[in-house]
KOLNU-245210 format. One record per residue (C-alpha): residue in one letter; x, y, z. Coordinates in nm, 3 decimals, always signed. Layout:
<resn:a u:X v:Y w:Z>;
...
//
This chain:
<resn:x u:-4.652 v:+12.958 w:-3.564>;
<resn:x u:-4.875 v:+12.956 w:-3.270>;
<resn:x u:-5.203 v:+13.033 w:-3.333>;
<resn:x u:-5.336 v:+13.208 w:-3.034>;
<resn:x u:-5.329 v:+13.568 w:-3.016>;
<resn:x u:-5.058 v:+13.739 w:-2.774>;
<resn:x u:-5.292 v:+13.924 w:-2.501>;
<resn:x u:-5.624 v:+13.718 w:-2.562>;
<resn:x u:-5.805 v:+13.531 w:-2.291>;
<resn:x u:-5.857 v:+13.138 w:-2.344>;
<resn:x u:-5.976 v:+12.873 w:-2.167>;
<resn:x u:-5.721 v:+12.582 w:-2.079>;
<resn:x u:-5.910 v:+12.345 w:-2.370>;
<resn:x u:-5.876 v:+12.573 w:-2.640>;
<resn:x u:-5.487 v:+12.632 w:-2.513>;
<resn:x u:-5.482 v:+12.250 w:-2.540>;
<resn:x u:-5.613 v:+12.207 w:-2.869>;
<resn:x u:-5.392 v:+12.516 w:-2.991>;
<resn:x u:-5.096 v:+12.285 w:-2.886>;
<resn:x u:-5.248 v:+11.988 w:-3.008>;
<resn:x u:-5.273 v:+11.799 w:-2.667>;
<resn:x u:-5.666 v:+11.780 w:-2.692>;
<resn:x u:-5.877 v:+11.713 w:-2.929>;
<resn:x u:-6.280 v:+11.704 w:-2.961>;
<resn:x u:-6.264 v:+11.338 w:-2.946>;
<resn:x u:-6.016 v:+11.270 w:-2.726>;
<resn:x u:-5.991 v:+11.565 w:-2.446>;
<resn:x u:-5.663 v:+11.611 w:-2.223>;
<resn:x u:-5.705 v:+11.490 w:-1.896>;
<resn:x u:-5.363 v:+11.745 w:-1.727>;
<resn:x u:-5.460 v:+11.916 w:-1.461>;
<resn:x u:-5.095 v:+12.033 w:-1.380>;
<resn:x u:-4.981 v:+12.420 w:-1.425>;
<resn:x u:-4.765 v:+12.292 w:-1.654>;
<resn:x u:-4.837 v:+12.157 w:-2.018>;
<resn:x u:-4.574 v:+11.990 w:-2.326>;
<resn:x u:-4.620 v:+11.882 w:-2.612>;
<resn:x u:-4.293 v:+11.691 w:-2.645>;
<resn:x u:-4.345 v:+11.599 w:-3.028>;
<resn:x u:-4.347 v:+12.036 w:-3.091>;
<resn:x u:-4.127 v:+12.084 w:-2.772>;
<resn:x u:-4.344 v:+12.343 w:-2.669>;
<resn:x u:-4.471 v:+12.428 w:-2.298>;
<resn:x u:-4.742 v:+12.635 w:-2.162>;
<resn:x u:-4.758 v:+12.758 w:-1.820>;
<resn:x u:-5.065 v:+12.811 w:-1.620>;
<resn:x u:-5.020 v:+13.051 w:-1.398>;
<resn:x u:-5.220 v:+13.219 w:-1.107>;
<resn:x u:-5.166 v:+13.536 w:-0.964>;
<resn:x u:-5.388 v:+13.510 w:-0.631>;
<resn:x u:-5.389 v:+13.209 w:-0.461>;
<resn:x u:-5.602 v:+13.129 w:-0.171>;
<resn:x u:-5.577 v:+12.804 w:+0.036>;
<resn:x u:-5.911 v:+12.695 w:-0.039>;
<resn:x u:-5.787 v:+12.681 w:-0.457>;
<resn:x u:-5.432 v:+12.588 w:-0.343>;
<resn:x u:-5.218 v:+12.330 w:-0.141>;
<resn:x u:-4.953 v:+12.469 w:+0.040>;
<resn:x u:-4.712 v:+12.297 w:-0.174>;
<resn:x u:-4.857 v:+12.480 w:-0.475>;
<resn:x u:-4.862 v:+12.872 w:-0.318>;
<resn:x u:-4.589 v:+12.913 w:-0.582>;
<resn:x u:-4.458 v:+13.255 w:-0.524>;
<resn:x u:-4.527 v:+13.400 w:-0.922>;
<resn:x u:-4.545 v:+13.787 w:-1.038>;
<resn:x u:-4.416 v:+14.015 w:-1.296>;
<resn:x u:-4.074 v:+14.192 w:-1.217>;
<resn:x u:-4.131 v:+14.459 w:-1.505>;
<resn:x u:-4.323 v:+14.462 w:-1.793>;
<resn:x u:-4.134 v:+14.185 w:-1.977>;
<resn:x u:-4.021 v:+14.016 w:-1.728>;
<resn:x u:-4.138 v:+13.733 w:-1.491>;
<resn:x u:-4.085 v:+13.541 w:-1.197>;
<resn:x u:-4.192 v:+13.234 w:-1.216>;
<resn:x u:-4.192 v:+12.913 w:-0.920>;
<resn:x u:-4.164 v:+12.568 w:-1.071>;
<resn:x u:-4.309 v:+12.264 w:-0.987>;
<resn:x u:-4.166 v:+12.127 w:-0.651>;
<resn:x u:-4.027 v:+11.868 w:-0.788>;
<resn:x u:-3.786 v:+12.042 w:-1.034>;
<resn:x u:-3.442 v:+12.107 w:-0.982>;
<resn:x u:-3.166 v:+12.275 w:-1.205>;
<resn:x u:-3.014 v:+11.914 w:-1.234>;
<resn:x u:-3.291 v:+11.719 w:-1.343>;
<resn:x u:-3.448 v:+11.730 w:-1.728>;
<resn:x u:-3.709 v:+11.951 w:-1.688>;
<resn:x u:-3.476 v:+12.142 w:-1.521>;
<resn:x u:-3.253 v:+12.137 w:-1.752>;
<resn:x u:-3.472 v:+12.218 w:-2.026>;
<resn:x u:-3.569 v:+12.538 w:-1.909>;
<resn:x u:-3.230 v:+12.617 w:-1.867>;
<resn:x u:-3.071 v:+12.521 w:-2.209>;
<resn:x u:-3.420 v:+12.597 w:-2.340>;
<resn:x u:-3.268 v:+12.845 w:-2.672>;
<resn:x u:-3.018 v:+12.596 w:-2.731>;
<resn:x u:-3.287 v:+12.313 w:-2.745>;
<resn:x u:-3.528 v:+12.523 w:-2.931>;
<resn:x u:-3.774 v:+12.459 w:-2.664>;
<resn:x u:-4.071 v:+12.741 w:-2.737>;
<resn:x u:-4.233 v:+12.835 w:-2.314>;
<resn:x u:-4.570 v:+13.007 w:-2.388>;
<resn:x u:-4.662 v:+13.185 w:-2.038>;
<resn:x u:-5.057 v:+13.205 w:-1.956>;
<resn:x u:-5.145 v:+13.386 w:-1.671>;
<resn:x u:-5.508 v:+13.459 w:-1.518>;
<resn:x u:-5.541 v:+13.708 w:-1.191>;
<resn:x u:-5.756 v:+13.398 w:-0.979>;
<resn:x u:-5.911 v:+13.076 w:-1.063>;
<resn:x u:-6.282 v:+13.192 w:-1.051>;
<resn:x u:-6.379 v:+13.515 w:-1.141>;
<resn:x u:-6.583 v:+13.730 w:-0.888>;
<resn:x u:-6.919 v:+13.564 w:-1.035>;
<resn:x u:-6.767 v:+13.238 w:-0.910>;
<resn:x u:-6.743 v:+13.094 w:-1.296>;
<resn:x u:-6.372 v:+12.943 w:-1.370>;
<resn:x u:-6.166 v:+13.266 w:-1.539>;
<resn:x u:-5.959 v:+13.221 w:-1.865>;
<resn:x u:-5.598 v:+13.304 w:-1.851>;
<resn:x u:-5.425 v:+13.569 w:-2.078>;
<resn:x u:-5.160 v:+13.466 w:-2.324>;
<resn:x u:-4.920 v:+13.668 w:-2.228>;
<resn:x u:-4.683 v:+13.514 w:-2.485>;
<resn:x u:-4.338 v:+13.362 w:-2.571>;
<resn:x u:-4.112 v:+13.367 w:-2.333>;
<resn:x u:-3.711 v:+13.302 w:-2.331>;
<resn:x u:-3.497 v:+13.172 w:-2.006>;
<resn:x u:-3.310 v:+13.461 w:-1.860>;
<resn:x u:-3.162 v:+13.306 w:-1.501>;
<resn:x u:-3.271 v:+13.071 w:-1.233>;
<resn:x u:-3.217 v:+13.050 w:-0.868>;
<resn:x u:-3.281 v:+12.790 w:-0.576>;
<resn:x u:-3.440 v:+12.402 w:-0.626>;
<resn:x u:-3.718 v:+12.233 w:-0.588>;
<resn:x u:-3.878 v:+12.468 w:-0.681>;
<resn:x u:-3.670 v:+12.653 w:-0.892>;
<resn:x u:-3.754 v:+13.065 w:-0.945>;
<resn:x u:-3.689 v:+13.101 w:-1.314>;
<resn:x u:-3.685 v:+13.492 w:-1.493>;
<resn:x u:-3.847 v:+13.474 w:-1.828>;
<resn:x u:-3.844 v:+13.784 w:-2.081>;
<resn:x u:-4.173 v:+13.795 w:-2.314>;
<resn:x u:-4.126 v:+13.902 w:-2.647>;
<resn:x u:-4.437 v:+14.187 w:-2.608>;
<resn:x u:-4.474 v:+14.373 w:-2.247>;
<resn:x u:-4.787 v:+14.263 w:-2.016>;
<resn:x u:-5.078 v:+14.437 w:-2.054>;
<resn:x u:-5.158 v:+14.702 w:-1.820>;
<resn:x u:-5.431 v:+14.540 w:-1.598>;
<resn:x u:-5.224 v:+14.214 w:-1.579>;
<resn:x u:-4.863 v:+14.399 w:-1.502>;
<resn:x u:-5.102 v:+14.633 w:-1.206>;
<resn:x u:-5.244 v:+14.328 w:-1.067>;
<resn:x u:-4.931 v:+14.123 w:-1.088>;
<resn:x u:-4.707 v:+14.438 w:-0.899>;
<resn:x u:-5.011 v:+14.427 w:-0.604>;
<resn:x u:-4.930 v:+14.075 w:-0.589>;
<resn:x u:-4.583 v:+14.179 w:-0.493>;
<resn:x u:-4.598 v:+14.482 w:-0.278>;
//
């Protein structure tokens, strides 16, 4: 069982140690929006609502919002393609038992400038995929997104 709390805010070192990626001692150096553990085979993503060009390459404006209130659209990394393993592993991801735990924060700094926390928004299970490289996933979560999450998310969108 994870122990983070579905709807909490946490920084991305206390979602590392929760995975057991980081460690007082020794501290996880990913900087990615994407972190496994491949000895639980569980994933987080890190995701950001708004995304300005001075936070963001343009390589990285992935295009990621809530359809509904359990589900989400989600842009993976550049690289990935339905073909290759990580690909792959979102795909087959029930069949694998691969656990995706979605964290999502509304901007990287909050409007006080300080770095935000993202929201655990929880579990989430593969529902369909389309395109490559990056691929635009649909996950279902287990609990809806909160309200002020799922509002900010739809502005995103319209």
């Amino acid at each position: 069982m994870f122990p983070l709390k579905i709807h909490a805010r946490y920084t991305r070192e206390q979602i590392f140690v929760a995975m057991g990626l980081s460690t007082f001692e020794n501290q996880s150096s990913i900087i990615e929006g994407v972190a496994s553990n491949k000895e639980t085979n569980v994933e987080a993503l890190f995701i950001n609502l708004q995304k300005t060009e001075e936070d963001f390459s343009p390589t990285t404006m992935y295009d990621d919002y809530a359809i509904n209130e359990t589900l989400f659209h989600w842009q993976s990394q550049n690289r990935t393609s339905p073909e290759s393993v990580t690909g792959q592993s979102y795909i087959k991801q029930e069949s694998i038992g691969k656990e995706i735990l979605l964290f999502v924060r509304e901007a990287p700094k909050t409007y006080y400038k300080s770095t935000q926390g993202y929201v655990f928004i929880g579990p989430a299970r593969y529902v369909s995929h389309e395109g490559s490289k990056p691929m635009s996933i649909k996950w279902e979560l287990t609990k809806p997104i909160p309200d002020f999450l799922w509002k900010e998310s739809a502005k995103m969108v319209g």
